[in-house]
C-alpha positions as CSV (number, residue, x, y, z in Angstrom):
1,X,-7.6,-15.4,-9.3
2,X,-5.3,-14.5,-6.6
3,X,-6.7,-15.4,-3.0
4,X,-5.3,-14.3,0.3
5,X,-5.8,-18.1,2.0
6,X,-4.6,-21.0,0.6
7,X,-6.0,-24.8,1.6
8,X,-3.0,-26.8,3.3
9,X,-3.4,-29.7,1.1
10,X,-3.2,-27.7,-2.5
11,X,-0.2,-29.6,-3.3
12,X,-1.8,-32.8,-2.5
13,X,-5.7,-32.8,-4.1
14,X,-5.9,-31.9,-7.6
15,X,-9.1,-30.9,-9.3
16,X,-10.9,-33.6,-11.1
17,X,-10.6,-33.9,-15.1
18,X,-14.7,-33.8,-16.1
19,X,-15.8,-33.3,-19.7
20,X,-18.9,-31.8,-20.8
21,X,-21.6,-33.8,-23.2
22,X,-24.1,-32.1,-25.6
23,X,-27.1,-34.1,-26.9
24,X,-26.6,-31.8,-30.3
25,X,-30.2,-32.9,-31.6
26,X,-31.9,-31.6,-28.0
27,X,-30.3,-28.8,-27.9
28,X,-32.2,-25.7,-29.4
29,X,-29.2,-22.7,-29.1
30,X,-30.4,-20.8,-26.1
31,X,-26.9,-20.1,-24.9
32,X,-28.0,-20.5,-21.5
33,X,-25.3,-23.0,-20.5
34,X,-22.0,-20.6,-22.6
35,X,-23.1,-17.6,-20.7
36,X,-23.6,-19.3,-16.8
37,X,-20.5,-21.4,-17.5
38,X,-17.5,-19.8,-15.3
39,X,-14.6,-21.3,-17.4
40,X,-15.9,-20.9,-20.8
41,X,-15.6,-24.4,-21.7
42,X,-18.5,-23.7,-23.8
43,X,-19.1,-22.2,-27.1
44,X,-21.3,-22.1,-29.8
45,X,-20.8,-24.5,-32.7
46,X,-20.4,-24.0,-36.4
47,X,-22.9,-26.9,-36.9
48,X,-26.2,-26.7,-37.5
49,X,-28.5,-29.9,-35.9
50,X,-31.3,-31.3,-36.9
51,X,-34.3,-28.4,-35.8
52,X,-31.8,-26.0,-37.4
53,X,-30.4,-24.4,-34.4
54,X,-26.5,-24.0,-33.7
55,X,-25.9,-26.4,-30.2
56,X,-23.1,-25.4,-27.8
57,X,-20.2,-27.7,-28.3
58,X,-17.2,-27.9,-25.4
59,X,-14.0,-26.5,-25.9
60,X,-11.6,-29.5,-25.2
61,X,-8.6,-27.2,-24.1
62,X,-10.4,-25.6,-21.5
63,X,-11.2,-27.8,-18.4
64,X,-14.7,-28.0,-16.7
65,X,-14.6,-28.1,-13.0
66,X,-17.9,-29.7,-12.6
67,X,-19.9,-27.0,-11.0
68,X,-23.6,-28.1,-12.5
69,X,-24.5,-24.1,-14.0
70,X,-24.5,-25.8,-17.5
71,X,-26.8,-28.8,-16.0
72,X,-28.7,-26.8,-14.1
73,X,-30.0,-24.1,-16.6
74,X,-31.0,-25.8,-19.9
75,X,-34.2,-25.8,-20.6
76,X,-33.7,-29.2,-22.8
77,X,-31.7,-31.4,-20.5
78,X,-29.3,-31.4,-23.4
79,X,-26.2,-31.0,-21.1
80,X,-24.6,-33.5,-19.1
81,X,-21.0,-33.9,-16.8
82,X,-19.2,-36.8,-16.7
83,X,-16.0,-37.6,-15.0
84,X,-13.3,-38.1,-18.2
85,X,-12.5,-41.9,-17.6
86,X,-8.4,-42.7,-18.3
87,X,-7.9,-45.7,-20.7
88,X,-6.3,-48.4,-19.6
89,X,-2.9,-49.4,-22.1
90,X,-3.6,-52.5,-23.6
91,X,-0.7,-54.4,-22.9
């Protein structure tokens, strides 16, 4: 997206790095949370869960921004947004 503004302190504050969780066995395949989702970090999967339905699965090369769509419309409280922790090096 091109935007006539800019924020003054784009070089300084980067966007947070959040990763999107799937309880696969809640989930029933609406597609609720793929088609509100404004990054497409979500797609269906090739699995099948337990009830038989095909659960959205995150795409790990696409990053999530942490907007809340996802959270916000599933019926099954299946979807969740977590900050992506950094591991520590074991030294």
């Amino acid at each position: 997206m091109n935007y006539w503004r800019k924020p003054l302190d784009r070089d300084k504050v980067k966007p947070g790095d959040f990763e999107v969780h799937i309880l696969k066995d809640r989930c029933k395949g609406c597609r609720f949370c793929i088609d509100f989702c404004p990054r497409q970090v979500l797609r269906d999967s090739d699995d099948l869960n337990t009830k038989g339905y095909r659960p959205a699965a995150a795409d790990p090369a696409k990053q999530c921004i942490n907007c809340g769509f996802c959270v916000i419309v599933c019926p099954e409280f299946a979807v969740s947004v977590a900050m992506r922790l950094e591991k520590e090096p074991n030294v």
